[in-house]
KOLTORFI-600149 format. One record per atom (N, C-alpha, C): residue in three letters; x, y negated, z. Coordinates in steps of 0.001 Angstrom, whole numbers, plus 524288, in hexadecimal, padded with zeros to 5 digits. Each point is the difference from the previous one (the first is absolute). Example, Ala and Ser with C-alpha at 12.3 -4.5 7.8 and 13.67 -1.06 7.14 Angstrom:
2
ala833868163A81E78ala7FC867FB5A80000ala803847FB5080000ser7FEA27FBE67FD30ser803347FB5A8003Cser7FCFE7FBBE802DA
END
This chain:
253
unk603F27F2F211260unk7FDBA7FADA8011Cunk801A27FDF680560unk801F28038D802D6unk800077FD6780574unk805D47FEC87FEEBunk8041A8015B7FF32unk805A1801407FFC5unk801CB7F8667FF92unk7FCF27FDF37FC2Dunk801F37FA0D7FFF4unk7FE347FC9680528unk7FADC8022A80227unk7FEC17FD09803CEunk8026E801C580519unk80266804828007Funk803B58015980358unk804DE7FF4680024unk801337FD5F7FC0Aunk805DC7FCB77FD69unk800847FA64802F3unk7F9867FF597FEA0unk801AD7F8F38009Cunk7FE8B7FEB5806B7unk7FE9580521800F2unk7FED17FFD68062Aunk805F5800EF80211unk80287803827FFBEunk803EB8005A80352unk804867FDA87FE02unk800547FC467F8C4unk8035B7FC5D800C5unk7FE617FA2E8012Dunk7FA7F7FEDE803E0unk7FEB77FB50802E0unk80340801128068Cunk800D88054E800BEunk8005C7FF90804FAunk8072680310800B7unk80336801C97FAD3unk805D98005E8003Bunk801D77FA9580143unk805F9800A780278unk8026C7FBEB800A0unk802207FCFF7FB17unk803447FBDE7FED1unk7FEDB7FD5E7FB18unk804638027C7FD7Cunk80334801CB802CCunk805B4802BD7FCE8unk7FCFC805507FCF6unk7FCDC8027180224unk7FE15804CC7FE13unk7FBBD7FF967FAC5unk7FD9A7FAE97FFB8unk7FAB57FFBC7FE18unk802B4800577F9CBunk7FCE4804FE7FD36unk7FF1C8005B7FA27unk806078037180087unk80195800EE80446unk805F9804FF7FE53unk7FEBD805A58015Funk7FB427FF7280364unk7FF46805C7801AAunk7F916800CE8014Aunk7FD60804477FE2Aunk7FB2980051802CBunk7FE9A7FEF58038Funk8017380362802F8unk7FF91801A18062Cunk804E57FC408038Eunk7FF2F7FD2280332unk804147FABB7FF5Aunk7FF8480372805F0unk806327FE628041Dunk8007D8039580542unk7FDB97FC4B803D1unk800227FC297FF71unk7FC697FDA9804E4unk7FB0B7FC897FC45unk7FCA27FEF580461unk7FC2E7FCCC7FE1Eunk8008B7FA978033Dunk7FED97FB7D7FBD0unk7FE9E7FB538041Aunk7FDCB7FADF7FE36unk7FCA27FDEE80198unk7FCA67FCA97FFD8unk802567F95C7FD07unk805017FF517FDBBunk803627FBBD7FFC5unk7FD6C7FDA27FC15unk7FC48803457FB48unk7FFB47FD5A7FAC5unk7FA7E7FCB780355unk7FCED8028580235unk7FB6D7FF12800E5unk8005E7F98E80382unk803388010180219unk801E97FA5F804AEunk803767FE3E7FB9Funk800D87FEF57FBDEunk801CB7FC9F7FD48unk7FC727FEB17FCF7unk7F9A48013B7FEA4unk7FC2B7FD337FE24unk7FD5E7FECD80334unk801998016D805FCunk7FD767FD6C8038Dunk7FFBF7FA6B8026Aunk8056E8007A7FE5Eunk8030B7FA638011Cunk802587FC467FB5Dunk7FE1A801727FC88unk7FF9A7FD5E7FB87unk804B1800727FC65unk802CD80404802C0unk8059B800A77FB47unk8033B7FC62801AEunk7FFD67FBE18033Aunk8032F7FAAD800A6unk7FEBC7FB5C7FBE0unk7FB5C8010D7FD2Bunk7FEAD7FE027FC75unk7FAD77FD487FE06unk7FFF37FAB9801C4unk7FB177FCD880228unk7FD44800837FAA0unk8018A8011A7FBFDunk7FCEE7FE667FBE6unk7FD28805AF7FE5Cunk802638057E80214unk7FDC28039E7FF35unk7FB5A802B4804FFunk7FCEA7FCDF80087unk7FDFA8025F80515unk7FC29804787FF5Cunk802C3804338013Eunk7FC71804FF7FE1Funk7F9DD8022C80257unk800FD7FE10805B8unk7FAAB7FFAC802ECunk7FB4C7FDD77FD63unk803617FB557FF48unk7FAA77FC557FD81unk7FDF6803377F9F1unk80517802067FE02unk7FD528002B7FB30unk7FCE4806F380071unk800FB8021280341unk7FBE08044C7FFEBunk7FAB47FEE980434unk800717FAFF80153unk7FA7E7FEDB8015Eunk7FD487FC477FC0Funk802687FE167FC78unk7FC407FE9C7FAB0unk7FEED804DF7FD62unk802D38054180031unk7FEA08021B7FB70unk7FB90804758027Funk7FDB47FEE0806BFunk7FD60801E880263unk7FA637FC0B7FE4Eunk801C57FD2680113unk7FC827FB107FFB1unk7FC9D8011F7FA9Bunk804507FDE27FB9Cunk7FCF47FFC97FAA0unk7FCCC8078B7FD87unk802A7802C2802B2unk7FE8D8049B7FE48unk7FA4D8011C803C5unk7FFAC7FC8E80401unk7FC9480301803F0unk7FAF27FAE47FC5Cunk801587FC5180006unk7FA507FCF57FF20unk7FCC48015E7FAFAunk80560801A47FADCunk7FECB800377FB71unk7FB63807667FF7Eunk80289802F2803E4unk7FD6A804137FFA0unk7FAB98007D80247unk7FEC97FC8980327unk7FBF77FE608018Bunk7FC277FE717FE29unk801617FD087FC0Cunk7FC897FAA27FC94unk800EA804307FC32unk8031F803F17FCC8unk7FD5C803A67FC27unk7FDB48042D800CBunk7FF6F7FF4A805D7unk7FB4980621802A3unk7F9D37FB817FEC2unk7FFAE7FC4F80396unk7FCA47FD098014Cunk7FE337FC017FA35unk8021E7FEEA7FC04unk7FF3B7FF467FB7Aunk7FD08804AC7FBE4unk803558027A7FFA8unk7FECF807087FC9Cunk7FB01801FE80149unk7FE2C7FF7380659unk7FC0A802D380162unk7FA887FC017FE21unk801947FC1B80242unk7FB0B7FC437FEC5unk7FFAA7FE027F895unk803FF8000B7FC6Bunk7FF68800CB7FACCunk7FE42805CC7FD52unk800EA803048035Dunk8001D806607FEB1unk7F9518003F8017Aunk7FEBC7FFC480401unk7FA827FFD780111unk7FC7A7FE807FC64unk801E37F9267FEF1unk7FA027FD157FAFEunk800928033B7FBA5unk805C0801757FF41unk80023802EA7F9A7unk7FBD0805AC7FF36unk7FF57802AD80511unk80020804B78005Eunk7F9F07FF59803BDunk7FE537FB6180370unk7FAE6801C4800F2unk7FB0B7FCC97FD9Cunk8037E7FA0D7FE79unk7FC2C7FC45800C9unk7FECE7FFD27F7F3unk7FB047FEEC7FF1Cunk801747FD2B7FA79unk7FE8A7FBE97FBCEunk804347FE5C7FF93unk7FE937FA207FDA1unk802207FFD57F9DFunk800DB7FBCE7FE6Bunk800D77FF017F9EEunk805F1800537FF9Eunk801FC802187FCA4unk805C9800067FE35unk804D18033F8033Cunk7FB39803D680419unk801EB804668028Aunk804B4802C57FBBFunk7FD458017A7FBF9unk80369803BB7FCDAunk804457FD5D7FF34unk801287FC107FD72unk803447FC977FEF3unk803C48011D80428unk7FF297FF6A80473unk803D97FCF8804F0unk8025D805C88015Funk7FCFF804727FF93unk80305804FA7FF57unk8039D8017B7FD1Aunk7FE7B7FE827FADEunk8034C801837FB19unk8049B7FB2E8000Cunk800ED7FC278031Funk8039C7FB347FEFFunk803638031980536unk7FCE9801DD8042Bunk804F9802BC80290unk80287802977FEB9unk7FCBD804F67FD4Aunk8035D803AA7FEA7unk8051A7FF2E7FCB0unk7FEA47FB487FB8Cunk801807FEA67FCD7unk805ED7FCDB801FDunk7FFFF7FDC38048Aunk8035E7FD6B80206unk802B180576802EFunk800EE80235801C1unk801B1805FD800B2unk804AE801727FCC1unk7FE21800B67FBD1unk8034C800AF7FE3Bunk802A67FBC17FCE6unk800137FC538020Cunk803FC7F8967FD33unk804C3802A980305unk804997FDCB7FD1Aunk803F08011C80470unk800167F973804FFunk801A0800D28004Aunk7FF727FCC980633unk8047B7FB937FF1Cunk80378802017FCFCunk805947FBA27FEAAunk7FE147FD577FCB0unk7FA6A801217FCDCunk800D97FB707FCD4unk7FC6C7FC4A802ADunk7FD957FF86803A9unk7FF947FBE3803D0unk8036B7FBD88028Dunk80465802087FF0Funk803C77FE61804A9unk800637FA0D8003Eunk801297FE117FC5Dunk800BB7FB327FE00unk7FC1A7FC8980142unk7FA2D802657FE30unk7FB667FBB2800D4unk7FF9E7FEBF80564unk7FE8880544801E3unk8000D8004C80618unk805377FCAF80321unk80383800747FE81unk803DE7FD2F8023Bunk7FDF57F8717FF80unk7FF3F7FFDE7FB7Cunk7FF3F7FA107FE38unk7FC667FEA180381unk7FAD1802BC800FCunk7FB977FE048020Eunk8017E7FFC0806CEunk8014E8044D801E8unk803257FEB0804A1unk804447FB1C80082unk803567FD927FCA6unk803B17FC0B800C7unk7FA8B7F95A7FF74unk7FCEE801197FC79unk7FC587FC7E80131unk7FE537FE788026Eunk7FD6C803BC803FEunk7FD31800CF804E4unk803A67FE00803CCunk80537800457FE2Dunk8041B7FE46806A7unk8009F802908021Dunk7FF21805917FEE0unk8002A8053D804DBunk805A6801AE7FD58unk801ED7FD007FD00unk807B0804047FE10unk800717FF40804D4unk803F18058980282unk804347FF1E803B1unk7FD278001980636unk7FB10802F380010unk7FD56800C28045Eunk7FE3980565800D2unk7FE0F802A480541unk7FEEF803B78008Bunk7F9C97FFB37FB99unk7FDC87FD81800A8unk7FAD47FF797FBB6unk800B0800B17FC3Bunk806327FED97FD2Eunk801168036C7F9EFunk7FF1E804AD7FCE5unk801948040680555unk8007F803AE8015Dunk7FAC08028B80018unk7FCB97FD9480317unk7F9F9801CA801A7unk7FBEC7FFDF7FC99unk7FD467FB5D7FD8Bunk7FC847FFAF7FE62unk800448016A7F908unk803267FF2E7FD76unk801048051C7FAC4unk7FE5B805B7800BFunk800AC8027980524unk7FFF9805307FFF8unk7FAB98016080492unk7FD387FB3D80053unk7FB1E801F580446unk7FAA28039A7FCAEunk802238020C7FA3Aunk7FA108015E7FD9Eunk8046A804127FC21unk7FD9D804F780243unk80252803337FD80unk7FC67804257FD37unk7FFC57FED97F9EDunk7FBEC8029F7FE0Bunk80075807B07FFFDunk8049180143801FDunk7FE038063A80066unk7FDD08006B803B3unk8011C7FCA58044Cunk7FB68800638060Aunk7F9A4800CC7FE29unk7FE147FA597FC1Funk7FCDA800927FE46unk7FD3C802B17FCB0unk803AC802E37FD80unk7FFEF804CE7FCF5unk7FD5080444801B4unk80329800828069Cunk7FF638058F80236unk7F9AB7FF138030Dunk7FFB27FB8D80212unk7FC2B7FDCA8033Aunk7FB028024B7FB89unk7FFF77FF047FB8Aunk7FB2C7FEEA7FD10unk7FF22806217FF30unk80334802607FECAunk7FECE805887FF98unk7FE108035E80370unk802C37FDF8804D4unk7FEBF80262804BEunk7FACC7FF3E802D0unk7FEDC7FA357FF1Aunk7F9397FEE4800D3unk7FC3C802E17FB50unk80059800637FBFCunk7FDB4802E57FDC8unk7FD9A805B2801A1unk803088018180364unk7FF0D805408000Cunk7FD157FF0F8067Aunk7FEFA7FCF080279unk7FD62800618054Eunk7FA077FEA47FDB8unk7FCD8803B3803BDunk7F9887FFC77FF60unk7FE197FB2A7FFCEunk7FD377FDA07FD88unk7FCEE7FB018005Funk7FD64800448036Aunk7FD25802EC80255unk7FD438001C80411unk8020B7FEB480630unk8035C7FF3D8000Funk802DE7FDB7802E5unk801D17F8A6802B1unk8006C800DA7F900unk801007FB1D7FF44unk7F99E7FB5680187unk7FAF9803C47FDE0unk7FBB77FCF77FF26unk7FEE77FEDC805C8unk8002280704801A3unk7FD367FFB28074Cunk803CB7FB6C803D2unk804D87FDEE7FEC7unk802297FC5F800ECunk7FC857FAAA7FE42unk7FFAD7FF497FD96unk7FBEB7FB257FD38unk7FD2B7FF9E80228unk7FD138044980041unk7FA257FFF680387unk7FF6B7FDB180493unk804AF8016F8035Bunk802CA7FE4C8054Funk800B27FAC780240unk800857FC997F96Aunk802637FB6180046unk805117FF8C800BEunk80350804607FDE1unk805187FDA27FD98unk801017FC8E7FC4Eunk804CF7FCBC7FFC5unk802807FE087FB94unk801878029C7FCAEunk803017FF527FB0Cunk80222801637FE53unk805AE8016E80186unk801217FAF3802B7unk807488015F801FEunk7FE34802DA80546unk7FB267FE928017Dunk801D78043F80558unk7FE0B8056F7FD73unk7FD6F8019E7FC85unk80091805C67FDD4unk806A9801CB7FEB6unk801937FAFA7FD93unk8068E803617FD8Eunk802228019D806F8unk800AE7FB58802A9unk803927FF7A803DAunk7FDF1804208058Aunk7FB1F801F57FF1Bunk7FDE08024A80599unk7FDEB805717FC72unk80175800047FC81unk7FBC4806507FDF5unk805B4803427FDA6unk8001B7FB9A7F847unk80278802457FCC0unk805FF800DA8013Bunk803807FC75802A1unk805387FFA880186unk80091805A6803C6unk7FB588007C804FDunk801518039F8037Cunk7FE59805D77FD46unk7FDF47FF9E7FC74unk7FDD9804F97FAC4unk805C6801507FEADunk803057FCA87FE90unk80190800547FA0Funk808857FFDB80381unk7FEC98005580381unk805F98015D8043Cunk8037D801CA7FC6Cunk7FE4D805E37FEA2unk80461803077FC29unk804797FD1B7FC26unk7F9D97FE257FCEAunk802DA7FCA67FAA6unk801147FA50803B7unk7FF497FEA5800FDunk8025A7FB9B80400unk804F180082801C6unk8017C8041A800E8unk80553801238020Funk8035F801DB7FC0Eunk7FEC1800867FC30unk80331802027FB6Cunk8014C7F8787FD0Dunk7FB2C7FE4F7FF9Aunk800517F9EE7FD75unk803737FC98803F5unk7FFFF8007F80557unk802D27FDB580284unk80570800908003Aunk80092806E080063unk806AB801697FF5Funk800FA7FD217FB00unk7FD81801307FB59unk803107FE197FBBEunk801657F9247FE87unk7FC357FE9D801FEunk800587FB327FF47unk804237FDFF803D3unk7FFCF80134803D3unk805378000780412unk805197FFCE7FE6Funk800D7804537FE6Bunk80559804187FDF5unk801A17FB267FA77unk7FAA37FE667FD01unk8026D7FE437FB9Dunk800737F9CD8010Eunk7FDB37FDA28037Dunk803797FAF88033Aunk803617FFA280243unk800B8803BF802B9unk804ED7FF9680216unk80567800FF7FDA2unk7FF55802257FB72unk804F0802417FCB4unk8008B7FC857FB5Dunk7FC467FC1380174unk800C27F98E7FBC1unk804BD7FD2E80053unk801547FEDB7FC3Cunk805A67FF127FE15unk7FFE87FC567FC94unk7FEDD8004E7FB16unk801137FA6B7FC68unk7FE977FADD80080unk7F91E8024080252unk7FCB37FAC2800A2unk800907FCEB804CDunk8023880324804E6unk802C07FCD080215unk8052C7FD85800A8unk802D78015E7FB50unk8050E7FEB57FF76unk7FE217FAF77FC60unk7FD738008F7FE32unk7FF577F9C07FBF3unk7FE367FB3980498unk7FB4580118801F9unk7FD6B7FBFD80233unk801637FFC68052Dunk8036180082801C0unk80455800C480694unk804D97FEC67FF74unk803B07FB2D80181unk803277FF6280050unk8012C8001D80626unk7FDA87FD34803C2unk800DF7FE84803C3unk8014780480803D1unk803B98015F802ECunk802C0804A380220unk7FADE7FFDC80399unk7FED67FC8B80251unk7FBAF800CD80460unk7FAFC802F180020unk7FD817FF7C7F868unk7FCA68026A7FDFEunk800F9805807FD5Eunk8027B800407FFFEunk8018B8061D7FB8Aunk7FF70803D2802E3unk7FDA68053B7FE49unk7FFF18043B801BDunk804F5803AB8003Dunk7FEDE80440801FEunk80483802E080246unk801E68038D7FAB6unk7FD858000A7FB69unk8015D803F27FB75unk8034C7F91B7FD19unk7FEDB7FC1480085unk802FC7FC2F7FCF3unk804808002080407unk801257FE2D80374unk8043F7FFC380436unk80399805D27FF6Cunk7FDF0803CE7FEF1unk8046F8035D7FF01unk800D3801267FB70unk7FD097FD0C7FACDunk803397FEED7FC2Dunk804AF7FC8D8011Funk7FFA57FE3980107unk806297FAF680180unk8034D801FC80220unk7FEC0805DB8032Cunk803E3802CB8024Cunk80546801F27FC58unk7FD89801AF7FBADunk80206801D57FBB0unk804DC7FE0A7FDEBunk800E47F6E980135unk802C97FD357FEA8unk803AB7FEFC8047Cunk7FFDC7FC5C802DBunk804DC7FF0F80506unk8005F80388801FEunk7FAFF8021F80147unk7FFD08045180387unk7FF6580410800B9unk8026C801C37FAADunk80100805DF7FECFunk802EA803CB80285unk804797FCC18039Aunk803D3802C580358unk7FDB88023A80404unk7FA227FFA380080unk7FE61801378059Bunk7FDCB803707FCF1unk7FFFB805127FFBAunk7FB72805927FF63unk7FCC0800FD802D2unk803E87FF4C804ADunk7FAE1803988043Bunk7FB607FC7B801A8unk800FC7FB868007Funk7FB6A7FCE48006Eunk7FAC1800267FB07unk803717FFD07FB45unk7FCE0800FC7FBEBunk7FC8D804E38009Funk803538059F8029Cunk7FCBD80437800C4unk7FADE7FFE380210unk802CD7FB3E8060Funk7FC617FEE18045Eunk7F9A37FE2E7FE3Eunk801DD7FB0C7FDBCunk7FBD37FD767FD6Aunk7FCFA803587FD1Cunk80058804CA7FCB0unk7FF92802817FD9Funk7FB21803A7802E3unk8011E80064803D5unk7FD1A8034780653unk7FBAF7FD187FFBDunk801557FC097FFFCunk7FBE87FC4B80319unk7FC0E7FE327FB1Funk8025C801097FB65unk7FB1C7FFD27FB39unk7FCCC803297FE88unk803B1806528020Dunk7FBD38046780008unk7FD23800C880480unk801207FF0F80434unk7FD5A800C78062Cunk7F9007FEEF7FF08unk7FF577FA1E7FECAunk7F9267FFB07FF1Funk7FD0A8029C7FCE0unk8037C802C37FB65unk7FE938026D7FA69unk7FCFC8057F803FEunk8040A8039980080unk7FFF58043D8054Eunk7FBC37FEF0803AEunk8014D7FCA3802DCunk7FC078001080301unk7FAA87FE7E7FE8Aunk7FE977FDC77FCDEunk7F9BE7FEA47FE63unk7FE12804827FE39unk803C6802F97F9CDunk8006B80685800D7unk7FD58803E08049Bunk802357FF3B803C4unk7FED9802F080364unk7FB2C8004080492unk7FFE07FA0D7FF20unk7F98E7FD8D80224unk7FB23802017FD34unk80214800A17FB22unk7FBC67FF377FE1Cunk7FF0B805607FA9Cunk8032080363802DFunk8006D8052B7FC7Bunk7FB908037D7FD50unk7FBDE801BB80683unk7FBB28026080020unk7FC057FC807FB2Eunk7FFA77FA957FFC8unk7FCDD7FE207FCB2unk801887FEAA7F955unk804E3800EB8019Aunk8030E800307FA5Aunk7FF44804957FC0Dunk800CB802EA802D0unk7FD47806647FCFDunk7FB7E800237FE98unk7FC467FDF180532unk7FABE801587FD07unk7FF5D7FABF7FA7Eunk803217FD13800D3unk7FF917FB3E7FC5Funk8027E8018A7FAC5unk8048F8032B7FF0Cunk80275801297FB6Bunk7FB34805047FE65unk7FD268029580273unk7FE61803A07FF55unk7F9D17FD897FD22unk7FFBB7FB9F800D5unk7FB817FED57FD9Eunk802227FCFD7FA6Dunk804887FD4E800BDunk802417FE157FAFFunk800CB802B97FB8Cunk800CF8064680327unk801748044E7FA1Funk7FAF5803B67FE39unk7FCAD7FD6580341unk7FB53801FE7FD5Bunk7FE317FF007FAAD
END
């Protein structure tokens, strides 16, 4: 498992004569990286920008399906009202839909709205992610009510119970719902290839699709870029490890 990510590491940093002819390349140097630094010479590919949309749309969307999931995961799982069961069984049920056969509606209703061809294309389709809510509802289930009530008693809210009690409870699986939801925005590909034309808006996994066409002659940059798509993956990984375990460890319960 490591052998490819140690591939695409040291052919981001071989010289360009060497890149994809030899493993272990004899010098190292920084050229691919300062050629997405500086845009390739190529105003229409600006790579900066486009890995700060794909920071952007990945950072807000994972947010809004932590902060969504928890506060839908909660009513399902503490509060109860009429057509509870229902709204469980329509998630689950949507779970397993495949997701492509959306594509189309969702696309239409976005070109309606006027959001084609904006970072908001991108965003608000993917701010409600029902395995968040999935994991959220299960996971409140299993915390003491008594908790929840002696909060009441107190004169809590409801959102300030999720946001000041259940969220700082519930870290583990929080960090497991966050990596994933992360990992699986950021490695979005179709849906922003439909509703993104504008070089200014596109993320950094659409922009190095295009690499593929004119700009196939460049590898090592492709490697480069390549760095820089796994770098946040890794590092959130690593932030957030200790709570990830105890979080998968409650998932395989």
């Amino acid at each position: 498992m490591v052998i490819p990510y140690l591939y695409l590491l040291l052919q981001s940093l071989a010289p360009w004569d060497q890149v994809d002819k030899t493993f272990f390349p004899t010098g190292l140097t920084l050229k691919s990286y300062q050629w997405l630094w500086t845009g390739g010479g190529y105003e229409a590919q600006p790579w900066l920008s486009a890995l700060f949309n794909s920071v952007f749309v990945s950072a807000v969307d994972s947010f809004c399906m932590v902060a969504i999931g928890a506060i839908v995961g909660y009513g399902l799982s503490i509060m109860e009202f009429r057509g509870k069961k229902f709204i469980n069984g329509f998630i689950l049920f949507q779970m397993f839909y495949p997701g492509i056969i959306l594509l189309v509606p969702t696309f239409l209703v976005i070109r309606f709205l006027g959001l084609y061809n904006s970072v908001w294309a991108m965003i608000i389709p993917r701010m409600v992610g029902l395995w968040a809510i999935f994991m959220y509802t299960g996971f409140f289930r299993s915390i003491n009510m008594e908790v929840i009530e002696a909060a009441r008693l107190d004169g809590a809210s409801e959102l300030s119970i999720i946001f000041r009690i259940m969220l700082p409870i519930s870290r583990s699986i929080t960090s497991v719902i966050f990596l994933f939801v992360f990992m699986d925005r950021w490695t979005e590909l179709m849906w922003d290839l439909i509703v993104v034309k504008d070089p200014a808006h596109q993320t950094l996994n659409v922009l190095l699709s295009t690499m593929f066409g004119p700009y196939g002659s460049y590898p090592g940059p492709l490697y480069s870029a390549g760095v820089l798509l796994t770098f946040p993956i890794l590092a959130l990984f690593i932030i957030f490890s200790r709570n990830f375990v105890k979080g998968v460890q409650f998932v395989l319960r």
